[in-house]
Wavefront OBJ file of the C-alpha trace (Angstrom):
o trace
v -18.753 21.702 -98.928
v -17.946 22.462 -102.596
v -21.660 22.122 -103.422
v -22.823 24.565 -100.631
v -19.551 27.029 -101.429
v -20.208 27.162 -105.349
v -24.377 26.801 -104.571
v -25.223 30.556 -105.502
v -23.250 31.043 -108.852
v -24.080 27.583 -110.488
v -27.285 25.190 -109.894
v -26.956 22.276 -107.553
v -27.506 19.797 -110.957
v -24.476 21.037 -112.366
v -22.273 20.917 -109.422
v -22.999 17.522 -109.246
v -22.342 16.665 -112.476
v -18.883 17.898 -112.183
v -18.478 16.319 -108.746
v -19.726 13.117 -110.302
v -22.293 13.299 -107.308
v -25.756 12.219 -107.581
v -28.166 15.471 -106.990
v -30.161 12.392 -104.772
v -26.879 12.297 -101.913
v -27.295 16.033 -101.950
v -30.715 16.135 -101.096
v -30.903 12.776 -98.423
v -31.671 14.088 -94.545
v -30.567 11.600 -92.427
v -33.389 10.807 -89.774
v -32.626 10.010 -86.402
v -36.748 8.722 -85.525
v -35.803 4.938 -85.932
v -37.302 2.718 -88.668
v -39.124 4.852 -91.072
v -42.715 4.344 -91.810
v -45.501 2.887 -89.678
v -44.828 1.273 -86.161
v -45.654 -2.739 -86.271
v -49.018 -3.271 -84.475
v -48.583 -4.468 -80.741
v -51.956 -6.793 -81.174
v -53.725 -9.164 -83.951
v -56.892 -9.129 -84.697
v -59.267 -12.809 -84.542
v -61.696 -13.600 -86.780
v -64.393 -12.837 -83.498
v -63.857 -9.265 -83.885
v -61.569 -9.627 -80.410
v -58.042 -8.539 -80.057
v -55.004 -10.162 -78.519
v -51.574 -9.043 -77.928
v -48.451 -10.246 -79.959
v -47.452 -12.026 -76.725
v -50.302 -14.156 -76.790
v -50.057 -14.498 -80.333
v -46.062 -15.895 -79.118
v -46.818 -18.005 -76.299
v -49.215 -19.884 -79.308
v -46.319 -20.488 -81.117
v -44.497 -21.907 -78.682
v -46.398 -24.368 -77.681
v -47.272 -25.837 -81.348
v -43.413 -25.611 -81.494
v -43.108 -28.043 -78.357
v -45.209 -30.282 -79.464
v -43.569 -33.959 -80.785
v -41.797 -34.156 -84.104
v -43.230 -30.158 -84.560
v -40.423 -27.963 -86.554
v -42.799 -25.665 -88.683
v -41.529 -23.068 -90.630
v -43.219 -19.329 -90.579
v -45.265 -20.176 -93.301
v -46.813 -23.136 -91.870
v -47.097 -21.641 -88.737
v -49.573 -18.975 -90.507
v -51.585 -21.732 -91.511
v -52.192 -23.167 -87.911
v -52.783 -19.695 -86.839
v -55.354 -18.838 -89.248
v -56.833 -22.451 -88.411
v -57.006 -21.079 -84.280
v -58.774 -18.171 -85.380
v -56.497 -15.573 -85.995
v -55.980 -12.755 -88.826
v -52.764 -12.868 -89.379
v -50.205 -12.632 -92.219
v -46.505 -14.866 -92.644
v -45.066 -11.296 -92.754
v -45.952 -10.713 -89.308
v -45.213 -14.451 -88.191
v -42.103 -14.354 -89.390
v -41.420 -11.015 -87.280
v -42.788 -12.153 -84.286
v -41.013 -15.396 -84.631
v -37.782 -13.873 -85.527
v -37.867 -11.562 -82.918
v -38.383 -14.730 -80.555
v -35.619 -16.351 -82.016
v -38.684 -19.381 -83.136
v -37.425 -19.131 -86.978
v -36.261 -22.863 -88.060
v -33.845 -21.471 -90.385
v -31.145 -23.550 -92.047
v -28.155 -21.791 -90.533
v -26.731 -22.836 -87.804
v -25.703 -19.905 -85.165
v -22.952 -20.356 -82.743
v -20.625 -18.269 -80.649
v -18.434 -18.457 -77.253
v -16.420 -20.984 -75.721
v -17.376 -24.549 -75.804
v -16.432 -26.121 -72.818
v -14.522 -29.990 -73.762
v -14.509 -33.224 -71.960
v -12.120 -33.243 -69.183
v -12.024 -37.139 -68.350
v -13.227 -39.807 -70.688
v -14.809 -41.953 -68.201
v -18.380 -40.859 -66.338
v -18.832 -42.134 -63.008
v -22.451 -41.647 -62.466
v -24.066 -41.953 -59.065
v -27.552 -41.394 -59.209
v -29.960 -41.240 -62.522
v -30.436 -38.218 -64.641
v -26.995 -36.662 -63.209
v -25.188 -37.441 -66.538
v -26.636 -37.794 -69.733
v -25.076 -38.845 -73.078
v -26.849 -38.279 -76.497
v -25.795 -38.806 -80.361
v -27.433 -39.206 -83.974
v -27.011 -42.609 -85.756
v -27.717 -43.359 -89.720
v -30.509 -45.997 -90.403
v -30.677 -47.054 -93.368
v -34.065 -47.821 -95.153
v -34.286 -50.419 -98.033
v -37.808 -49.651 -99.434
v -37.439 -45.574 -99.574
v -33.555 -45.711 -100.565
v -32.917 -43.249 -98.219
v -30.842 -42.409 -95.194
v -33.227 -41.413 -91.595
v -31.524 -40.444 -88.489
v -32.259 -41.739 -84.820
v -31.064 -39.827 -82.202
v -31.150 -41.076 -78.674
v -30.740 -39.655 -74.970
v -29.189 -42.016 -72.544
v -28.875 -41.518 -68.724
v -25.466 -42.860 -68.015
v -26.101 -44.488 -64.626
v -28.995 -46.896 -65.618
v -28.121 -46.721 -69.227
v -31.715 -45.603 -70.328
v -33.080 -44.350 -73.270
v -34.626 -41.639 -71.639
v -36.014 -40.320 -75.360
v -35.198 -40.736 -78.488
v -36.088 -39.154 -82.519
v -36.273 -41.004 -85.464
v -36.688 -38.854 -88.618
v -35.677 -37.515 -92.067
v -33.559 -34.792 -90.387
v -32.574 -33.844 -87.315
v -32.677 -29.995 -86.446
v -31.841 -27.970 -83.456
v -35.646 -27.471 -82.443
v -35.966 -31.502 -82.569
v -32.912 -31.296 -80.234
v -34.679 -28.491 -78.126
v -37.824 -30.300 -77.750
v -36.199 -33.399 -76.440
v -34.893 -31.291 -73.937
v -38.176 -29.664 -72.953
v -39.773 -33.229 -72.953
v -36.891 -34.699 -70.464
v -37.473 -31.679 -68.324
v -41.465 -31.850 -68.240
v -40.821 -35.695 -66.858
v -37.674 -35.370 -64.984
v -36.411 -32.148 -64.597
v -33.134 -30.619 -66.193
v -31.504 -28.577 -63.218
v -28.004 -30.073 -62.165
v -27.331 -32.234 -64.831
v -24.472 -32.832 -67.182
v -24.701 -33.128 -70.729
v -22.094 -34.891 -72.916
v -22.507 -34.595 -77.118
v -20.408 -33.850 -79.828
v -20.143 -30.685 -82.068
v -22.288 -32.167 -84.373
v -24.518 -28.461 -85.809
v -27.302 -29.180 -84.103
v -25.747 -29.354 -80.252
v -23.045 -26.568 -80.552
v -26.208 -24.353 -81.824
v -26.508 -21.144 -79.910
v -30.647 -21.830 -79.314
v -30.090 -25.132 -77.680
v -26.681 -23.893 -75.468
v -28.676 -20.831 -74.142
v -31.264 -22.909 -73.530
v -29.659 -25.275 -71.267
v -27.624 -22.902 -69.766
v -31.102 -21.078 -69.041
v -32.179 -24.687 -67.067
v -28.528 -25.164 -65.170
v -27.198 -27.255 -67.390
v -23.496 -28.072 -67.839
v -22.720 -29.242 -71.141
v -19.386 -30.410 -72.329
v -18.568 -31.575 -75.803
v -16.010 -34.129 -77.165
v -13.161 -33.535 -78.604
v -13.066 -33.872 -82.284
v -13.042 -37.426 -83.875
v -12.908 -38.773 -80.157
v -15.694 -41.097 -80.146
v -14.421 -42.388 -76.879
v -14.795 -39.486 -75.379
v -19.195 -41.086 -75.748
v -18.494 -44.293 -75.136
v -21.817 -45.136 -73.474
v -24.068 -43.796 -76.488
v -21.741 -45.464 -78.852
v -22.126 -48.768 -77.036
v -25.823 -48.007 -77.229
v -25.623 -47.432 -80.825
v -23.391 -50.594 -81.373
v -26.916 -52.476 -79.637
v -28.722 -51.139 -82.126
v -26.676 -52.023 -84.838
v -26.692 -55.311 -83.575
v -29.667 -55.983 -82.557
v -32.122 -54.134 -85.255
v -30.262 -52.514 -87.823
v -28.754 -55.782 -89.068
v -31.853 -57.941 -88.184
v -34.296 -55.753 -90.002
v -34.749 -54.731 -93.722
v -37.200 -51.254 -93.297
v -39.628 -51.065 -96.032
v -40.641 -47.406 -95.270
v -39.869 -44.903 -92.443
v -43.317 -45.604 -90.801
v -41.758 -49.382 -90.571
v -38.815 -48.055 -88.994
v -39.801 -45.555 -86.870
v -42.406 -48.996 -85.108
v -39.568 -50.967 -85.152
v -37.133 -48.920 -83.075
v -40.140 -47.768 -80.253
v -40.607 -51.517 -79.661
v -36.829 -52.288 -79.294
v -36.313 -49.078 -77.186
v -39.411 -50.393 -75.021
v -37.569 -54.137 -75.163
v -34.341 -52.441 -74.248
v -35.429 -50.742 -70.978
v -37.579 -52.752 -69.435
v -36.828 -56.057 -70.350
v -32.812 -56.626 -71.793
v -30.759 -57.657 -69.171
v -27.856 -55.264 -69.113
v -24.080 -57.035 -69.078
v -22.893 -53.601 -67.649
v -25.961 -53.448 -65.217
v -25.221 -57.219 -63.369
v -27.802 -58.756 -65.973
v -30.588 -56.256 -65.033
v -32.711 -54.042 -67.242
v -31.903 -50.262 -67.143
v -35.317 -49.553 -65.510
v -34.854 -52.302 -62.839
v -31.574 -50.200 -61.860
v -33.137 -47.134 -61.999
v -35.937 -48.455 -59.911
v -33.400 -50.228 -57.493
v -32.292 -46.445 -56.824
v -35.275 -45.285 -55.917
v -36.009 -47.581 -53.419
v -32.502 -47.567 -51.694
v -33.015 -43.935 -51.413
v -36.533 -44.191 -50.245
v -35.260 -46.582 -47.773
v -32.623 -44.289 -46.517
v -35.081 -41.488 -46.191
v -37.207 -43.728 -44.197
v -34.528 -44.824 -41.589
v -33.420 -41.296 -41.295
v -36.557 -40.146 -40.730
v -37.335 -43.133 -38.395
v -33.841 -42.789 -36.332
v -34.746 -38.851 -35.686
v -38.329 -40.120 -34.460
v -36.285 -41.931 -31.771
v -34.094 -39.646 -30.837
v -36.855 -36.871 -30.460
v -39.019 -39.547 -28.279
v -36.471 -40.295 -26.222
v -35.601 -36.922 -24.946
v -37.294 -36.526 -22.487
v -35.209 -40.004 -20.538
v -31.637 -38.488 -21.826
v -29.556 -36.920 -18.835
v -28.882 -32.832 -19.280
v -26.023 -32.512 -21.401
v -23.453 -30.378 -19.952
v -23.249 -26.601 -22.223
v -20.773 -23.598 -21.816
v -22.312 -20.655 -19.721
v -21.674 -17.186 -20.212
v -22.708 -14.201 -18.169
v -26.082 -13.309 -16.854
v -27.223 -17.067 -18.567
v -24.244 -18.742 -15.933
v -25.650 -16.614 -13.019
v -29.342 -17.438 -13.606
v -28.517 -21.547 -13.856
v -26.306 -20.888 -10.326
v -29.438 -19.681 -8.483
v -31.873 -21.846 -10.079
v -29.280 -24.820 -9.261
v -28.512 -23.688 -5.843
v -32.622 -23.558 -5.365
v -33.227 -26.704 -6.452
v -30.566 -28.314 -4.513
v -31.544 -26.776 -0.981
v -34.962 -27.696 -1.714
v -34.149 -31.336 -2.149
v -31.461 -31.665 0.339
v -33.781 -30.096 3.102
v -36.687 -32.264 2.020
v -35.319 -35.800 1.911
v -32.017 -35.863 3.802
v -33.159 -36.825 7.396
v -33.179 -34.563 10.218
v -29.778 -35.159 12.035
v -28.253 -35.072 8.969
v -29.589 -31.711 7.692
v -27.378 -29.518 8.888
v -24.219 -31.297 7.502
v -25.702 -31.379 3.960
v -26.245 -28.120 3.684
v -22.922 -27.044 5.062
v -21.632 -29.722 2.158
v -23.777 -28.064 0.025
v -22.335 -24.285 0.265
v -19.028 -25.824 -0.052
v -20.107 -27.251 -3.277
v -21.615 -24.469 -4.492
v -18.150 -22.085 -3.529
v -15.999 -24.200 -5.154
v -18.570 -24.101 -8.482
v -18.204 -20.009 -8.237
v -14.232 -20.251 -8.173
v -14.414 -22.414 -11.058
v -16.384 -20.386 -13.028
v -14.972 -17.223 -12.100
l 1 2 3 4 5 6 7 8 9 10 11 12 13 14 15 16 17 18 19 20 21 22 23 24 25 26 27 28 29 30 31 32 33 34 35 36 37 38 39 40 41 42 43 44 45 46 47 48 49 50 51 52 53 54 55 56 57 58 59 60 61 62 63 64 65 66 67 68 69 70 71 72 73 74 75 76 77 78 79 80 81 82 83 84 85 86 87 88 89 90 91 92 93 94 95 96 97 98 99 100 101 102 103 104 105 106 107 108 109 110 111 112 113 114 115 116 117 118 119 120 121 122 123 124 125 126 127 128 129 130 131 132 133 134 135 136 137 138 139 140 141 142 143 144 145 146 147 148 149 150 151 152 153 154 155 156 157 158 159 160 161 162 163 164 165 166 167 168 169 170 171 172 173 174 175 176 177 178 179 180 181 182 183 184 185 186 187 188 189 190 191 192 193 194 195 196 197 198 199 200 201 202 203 204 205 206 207 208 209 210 211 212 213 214 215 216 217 218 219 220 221 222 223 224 225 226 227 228 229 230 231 232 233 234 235 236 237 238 239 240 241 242 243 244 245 246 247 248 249 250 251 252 253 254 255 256 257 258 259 260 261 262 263 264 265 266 267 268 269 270 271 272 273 274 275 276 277 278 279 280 281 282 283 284 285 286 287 288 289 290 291 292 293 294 295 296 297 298 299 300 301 302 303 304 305 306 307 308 309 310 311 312 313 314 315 316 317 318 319 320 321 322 323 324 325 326 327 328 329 330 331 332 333 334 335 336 337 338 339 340 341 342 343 344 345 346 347 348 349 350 351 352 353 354 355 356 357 358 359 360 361 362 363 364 365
């Protein structure tokens, strides 16, 4: 105001100077047009001269991205899709995967309410209606390094139903673990139970469960009981590999735990399971419920073939339904009485018969 009041008798510069202002805060405009400068390009050009849109350009990304073991960065991601034939900068990856929320990043995002464990012990009655999963250090001698192994386990057969073994263990790893159990089992109905470890209490992987009907419920903090089935699972490992094997490298690791994870479901008798292998229980399932669906199905052949020999079953009547089943009754009833009751007798049934038939109308009316 003192600028604009003072404007005619001194030059801008010099009110400014004596405001301490600078002359550029006098000049700015504010714009109300959005971003400034040229709009972002709604399609990429291929090295075929073709066109596609960014959303095609996106769904491309995703699936590299849910591919095994695949947690590329924008700038790798470039690479690939320069390799598939498109021209394309990491400027414009990176906005297309940021605006996707695709970026790895190193920060771990998380907001709301976490919902905690409300009883320790899981009672399980079916496979893949609870599932328990953790991370576990392995050590390995010949790289003098720490890897981590993280491992699903379906609570009721006590399967490894997937499992990661590598340097690091990121929420995308987590994510496509998840897309992998839902591609061979489906995720809808299930309960999850992990800790707050960075990589499960990550917004990304909550949405995206709570996208596929997922409940998930973490564990209180330092309540490894609150897990006890993956931390029995891990105390197997420990046992039975980590303490039995000295790793050379990761690639030696990495073979040894897929052939005790193939040992372990198919072929370890379970002391929790009766002495049988998780698959054998899960398998066992199967065919009880098949078998159920297959006596059902059977009994309500029967029942439906032998309708026909079942006497009427007695139902409530109710206006012009009660008058139409007295006439067709009455009908039926003369017809048969008149027909095979003999002669002499004919007269006496029917008399019988209208008596029957008054007393039916007093009841009913």
């Amino acid at each position: 105001m003192f600028v604009s009041h003072y404007r005619g008798q001194a030059s801008v510069s010099s009110l400014c100077t004596w405001l301490n202002l600078p002359t550029s805060t006098w000049y700015y405009q504010p714009h109300d047009t959005g971003h400034r400068g040229i709009k972002p390009s709604t399609e990429t050009l291929c090295r075929d001269g073709s066109r596609v849109s960014n959303e095609q350009v996106v769904e491309h990304i995703r699936q590299s991205l849910s591919r095994e073991f695949c947690c590329y960065g924008y700038h790798t991601m470039t690479s690939e899709l320069k390799d598939a034939g498109y021209i394309i900068n990491h400027k414009k990856v990176y906005r297309l995967m940021a605006q996707e929320n695709l970026l790895l990043g190193k920060v771990i995002r998380t907001s709301g309410k976490r919902e905690f464990v409300r009883f320790r012990k899981i009672t399980a009655a079916y496979p893949m209606e609870y599932v328990c999963l953790d991370i576990k250090y392995v050590w390995v001698g010949g790289e003098h390094r720490n890897y981590y192994l993280l491992t699903l386990l379906d609570v009721f057969s006590r399967k490894a139903i997937d499992q990661i073994f590598q340097r690091s263990i990121k929420q995308v790893d987590v994510l496509n673990a998840f897309r992998r159990i839902n591609s061979l089992y489906g995720l809808k109905g299930i309960t999850v139970r992990n800790d707050n470890g960075s990589q499960f209490i990550a917004n990304s992987v909550r949405l995206f469960l709570q996208s596929e009907q997922v409940r998930q419920e973490f564990t209180h903090i330092a309540t490894p009981q609150e897990n006890s089935y993956i931390e029995a699972f891990h105390s197997i490992i420990d046992r039975e590999v980590i303490q039995r094997f000295e790793f050379s490298s990761y690639e030696d690791a990495r073979l040894t735990f897929d052939a005790h994870r193939e040992w372990y479901n198919y072929a370890r008798k379970h002391g929790s399971l009766k002495k049988i292998t998780p698959q054998q229980k899960w398998e066992l399932y199967e065919k009880q419920k098949q078998h159920r669906l297959t006596t059902l199905a059977s009994s309500d052949k029967a029942e439906m073939g032998s309708a026909g020999e079942q006497p009427v079953r007695n139902s409530p009547m109710h206006g012009d339904n009660e008058a139409e089943v007295m006439k067709v009754t009455s009908a039926h009833l003369s017809n048969i009485s008149l027909c095979k009751m003999p002669e002499k007798t004919q007269h006496n049934g029917v008399n019988d018969l209208n008596s029957g038939l008054k007393s039916l109308q007093l009841i009913g009316g």
